[in-house]
Residue, then its C-alpha position, 0 to 999 in steps of 0.5 A: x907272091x910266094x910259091x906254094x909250099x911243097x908237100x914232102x912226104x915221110x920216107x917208108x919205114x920198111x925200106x929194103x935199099x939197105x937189106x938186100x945188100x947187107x944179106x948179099x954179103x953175109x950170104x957170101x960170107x957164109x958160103x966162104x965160110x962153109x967152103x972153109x970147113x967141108x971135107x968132100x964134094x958132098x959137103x961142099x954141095x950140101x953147103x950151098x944148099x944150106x945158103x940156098x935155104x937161106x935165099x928161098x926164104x928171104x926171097x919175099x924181103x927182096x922182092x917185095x917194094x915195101x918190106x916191113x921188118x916184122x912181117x911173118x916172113x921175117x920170123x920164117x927166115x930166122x928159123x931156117x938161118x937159126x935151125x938149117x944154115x947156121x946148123x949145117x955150118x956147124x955140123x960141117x965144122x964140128x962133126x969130126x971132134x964133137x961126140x954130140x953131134x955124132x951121137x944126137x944129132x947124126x945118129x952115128x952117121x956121116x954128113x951125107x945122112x942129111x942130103x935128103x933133108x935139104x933136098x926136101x927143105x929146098x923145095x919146102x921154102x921154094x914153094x912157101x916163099x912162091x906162096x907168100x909172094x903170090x897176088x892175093x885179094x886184099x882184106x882187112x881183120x877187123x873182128x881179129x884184131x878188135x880193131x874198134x877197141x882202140x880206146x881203153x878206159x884206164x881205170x878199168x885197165x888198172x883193176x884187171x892188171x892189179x887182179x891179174x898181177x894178184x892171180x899171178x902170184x898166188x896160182x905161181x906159189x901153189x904151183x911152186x908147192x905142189x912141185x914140193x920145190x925146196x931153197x936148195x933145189x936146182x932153180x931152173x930145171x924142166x917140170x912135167x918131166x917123166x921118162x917114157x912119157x908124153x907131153x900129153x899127160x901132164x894135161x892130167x898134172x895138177x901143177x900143170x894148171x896151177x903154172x898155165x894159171x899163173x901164167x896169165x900175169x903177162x897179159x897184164x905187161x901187155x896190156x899197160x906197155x901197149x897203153x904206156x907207149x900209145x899214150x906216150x906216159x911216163x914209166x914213173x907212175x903206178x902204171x909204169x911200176x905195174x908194168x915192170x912188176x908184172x913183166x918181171x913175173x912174167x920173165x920169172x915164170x919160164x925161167x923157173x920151168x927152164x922154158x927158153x921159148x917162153x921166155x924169149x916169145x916175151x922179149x919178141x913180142x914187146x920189140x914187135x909191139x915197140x917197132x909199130x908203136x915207137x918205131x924210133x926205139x926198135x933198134x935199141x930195143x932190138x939189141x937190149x932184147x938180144x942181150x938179155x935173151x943171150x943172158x937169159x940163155x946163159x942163166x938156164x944153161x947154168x942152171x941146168x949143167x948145175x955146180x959139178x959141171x964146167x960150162x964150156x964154148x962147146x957146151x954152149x954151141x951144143x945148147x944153143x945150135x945142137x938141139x932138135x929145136x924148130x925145123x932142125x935140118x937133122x931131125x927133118x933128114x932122119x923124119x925123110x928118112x923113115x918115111x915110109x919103111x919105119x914111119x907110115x904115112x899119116x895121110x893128114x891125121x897130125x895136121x887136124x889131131x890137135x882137135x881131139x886132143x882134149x878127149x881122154x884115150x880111153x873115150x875114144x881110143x881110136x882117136x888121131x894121134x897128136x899128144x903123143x907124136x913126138x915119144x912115137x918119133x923118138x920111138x921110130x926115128x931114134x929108138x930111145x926114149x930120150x929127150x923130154x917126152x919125145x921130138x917135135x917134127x917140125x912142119x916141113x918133116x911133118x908134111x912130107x910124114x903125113x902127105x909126101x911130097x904132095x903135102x911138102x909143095x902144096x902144104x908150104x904154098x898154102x902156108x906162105x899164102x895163109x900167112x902173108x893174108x894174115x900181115x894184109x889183113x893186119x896192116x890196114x890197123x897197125x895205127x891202132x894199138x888193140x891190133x898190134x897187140x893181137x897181131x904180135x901175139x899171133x905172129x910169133x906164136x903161130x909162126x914159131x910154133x908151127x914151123x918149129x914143131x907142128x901145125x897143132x901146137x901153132x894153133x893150139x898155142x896161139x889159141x891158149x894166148x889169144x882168147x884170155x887176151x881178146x877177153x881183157x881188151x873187151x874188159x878195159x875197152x871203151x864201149x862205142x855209145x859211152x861218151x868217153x869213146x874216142x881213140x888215142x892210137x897212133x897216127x902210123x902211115x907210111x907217107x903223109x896224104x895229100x892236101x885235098x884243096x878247093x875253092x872254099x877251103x884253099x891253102x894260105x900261100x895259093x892265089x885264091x886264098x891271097x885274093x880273098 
């Protein structure tokens, strides 16, 4: 008689044995590090609480049993390592020889100018990391997601993929001549961009529409990359050319407009789409993603300083790490500062003026402020009106303008809760590739948008995405009375189920199946 076969189970695709020590170490080499280069005690205090901001936010990866690598809390801790650690790191190194973070990012001031900032982040990512760690009720985004239009009838997706790759080129050519862009000008520089205005008014630019239109050519590399790697088909094909052809459009558009967050949410969103779909390929996908974003970068930054200009290690680090981009610690201090003496309270009007944004000003001209947030803080904080149309506040410096410190503890918390509902909500469906697809485009924009400028541009920007979307996955879906419905998803668990046996249906090597 033989033993019965032993059932093994598949070891969890989001193991965190090897993440918690990897992050134990580079927490100390970055705290060694910022030990190196601080001046005075202030610093070195200011320094550990930079590295603290980094172990708020990865609190979730080390606590949780099972950790997926591209959960929302993942996307928060590359913010706050990107725009505070990593930037306080540099500040602390570079203030004393560099004429750039002395004069846009600490106004003039010493180091100590950001104490207050780091004060307010510290309890910010304490209370979402307390908030996204929370027990909740669990349930499931089935309506979202469109988790029943699993199936896509390929016909239907080439057609819309052709129409839209055809939309994309004609809406990009009259974008291109109603910009009046000449062979000689410089090729990527910032459109929409006029001084002393605000991000509002390009609503009213015609060229504006023509590149949002033109901009719909993604949808068509989204859509037959999901479907290549569902389906596991060959690149080599007419939907394999497509999806090249379509996702090199789609790459050229925001380098054309010198959009670095465009262009990156691309390569973001298909590792995040690759990592659920082909898990086995995430990590070469994760490091050529990273290339071509750094080369990506690199273009753009060229292409701006133009051919008088020496590109620079400073200039890069400037570019790069010295921006006021996402929840940038200095803007966040100088916001903390103002408030309330220079900036007055808001009392929630940016967090839900994002509704009234598309009434003109002059129906209602009481109407919240939203559009114009950023010039009134460039206004108020820097006294200028420099720097593209104004500054974004970022979440945590916007809850505490708008709320205090009620709105920082309680705001956070409430984000930390919404968005890990979000991945609960997901996770049941990440075997289908209709939610995947949804779920990597809310993730990052929301996410990214949110936290790295403000509430309203999160949703509005998810919102833009994500309805067109939704529209082209009902067009391609197979229809649940058609006989050709049927799902081609993956079958994705993290362990193997077991074998239910009984004793009509018995396993081969068992006695009762040997007896019979």
């Amino acid at each position: 008689m033989s033993a019965p076969v032993a059932l093994t189970t598949r070891r969890s695709i989001h193991p965190n044995d090897l993440l918690r020590p990897a992050f134990i170490l580079f927490i100390i080499f970055l705290t060694c590090g910022i030990a190196f280069s601080v001046e005075t005690t202030m610093e070195a205090v200011m320094g550990a609480m930079a590295s603290f901001c980094a172990v708020l936010a990865v609190m979730p990866m080390l606590v949780k049993r099972k950790y997926c690598a591209f959960e929302p809390a993942t996307v928060v801790l590359s913010v706050v390592l990107f725009s505070v650690t990593a930037k306080i790191w540099m500040i602390f190194a570079f203030d004393n020889t560099s004429s750039h973070i002395q004069k846009r990012l600490l106004l003039g001031n010493d180091t100590s100018v950001l104490f207050d900032g780091l004060v307010v982040m510290v309890i910010a990512l304490g209370a979402f990391s307390l908030g996204y760690l929370i027990r909740t009720p669990n349930f499931r985004l089935k309506h979202l997601l469109m988790a029943d239009s699993h199936s896509w009838h390929n016909g239907r997706l080439i057609a819309i993929s052709l129409l839209l790759c055809l939309f994309g080129l004609v809406f990009f050519a009259l974008f291109v001549q109603s910009i009046g862009f000449r062979i000689g000008d410089q090729l990527s520089a910032k459109r929409f961009v006029e001084e002393g205005t605000g991000s509002g008014n390009r609503m009213f630019d015609m060229s504006y529409y023509y590149y949002r239109l033109a901009a719909f050519v993604k949808f068509a590399f989204y859509l037959l990359f999901v479907d290549l790697l569902a389906r596991r088909r060959s690149w080599i094909s007419l939907q394999g050319m497509l999806m090249i052809g379509s996702g090199l459009l789609s790459a050229m558009i925001p380098l054309f407009l010198n959009n670095r967050a465009g262009f990156a949410l691309l390569i973001l969103d298909a590792i995040v789409i690759l990592y659920f779909l082909r898990p086995k390929l995430v990590i070469p996908a994760c490091v050529l993603g990273g290339l071509v974003i750094f080369a990506g970068f690199f273009v753009l930054l060229a292409a701006r300083k133009g051919d008088d200009q020496t590109l620079t290690v400073e200039a890069i680090v400037e570019e790069t790490l010295g921006g006021r981009d996402l929840m940038d610690i200095t803007k966040t201090a100088h916001i903390v500062q103002a408030v309330p003496e220079r900036l007055e309270y808001r009392y929630g009007e940016t967090l839900w003026g994002w509704l009234a944004a598309p009434i003109p000003r002059s129906v209602w001209p009481g109407k919240p402020m939203w559009s114009e947030r950023g010039t009134y803080l460039m206004h108020a904080v820097y006294g200028d009106m420099l720097g593209y149309g104004g500054v974004p506040p970022g979440l945590v410096a916007e809850l505490y303008w708008n709320l205090g410190w009620y709105g920082v503890i309680i705001g956070m918390f409430v984000m930390g809760v919404a968005i890990h509902l979000l991945f609960k909500g997901f996770n049941a469906y990440r075997d289908r590739q209709t939610a995947v697809l949804i779920y990597a485009i809310i993730l990052n924009r929301l996410v990214l948008f949110s936290f790295g400028n403000d509430l309203g541009t999160g949703i509005v920007k998810t919102t833009l995405d994500l309805l067109p979307l939704m529209v082209f996955i009902f067009i391609v879906a197979k229809r649940k009375g058609s006989p050709l419905y049927g799902g081609y998803g993956l079958e994705y668990r993290d362990e193997i189920p077991p074998i239910e046996t009984s004793a009509t249906t018995a396993a081969p090597n068992t006695p009762s199946a040997q007896a019979t």
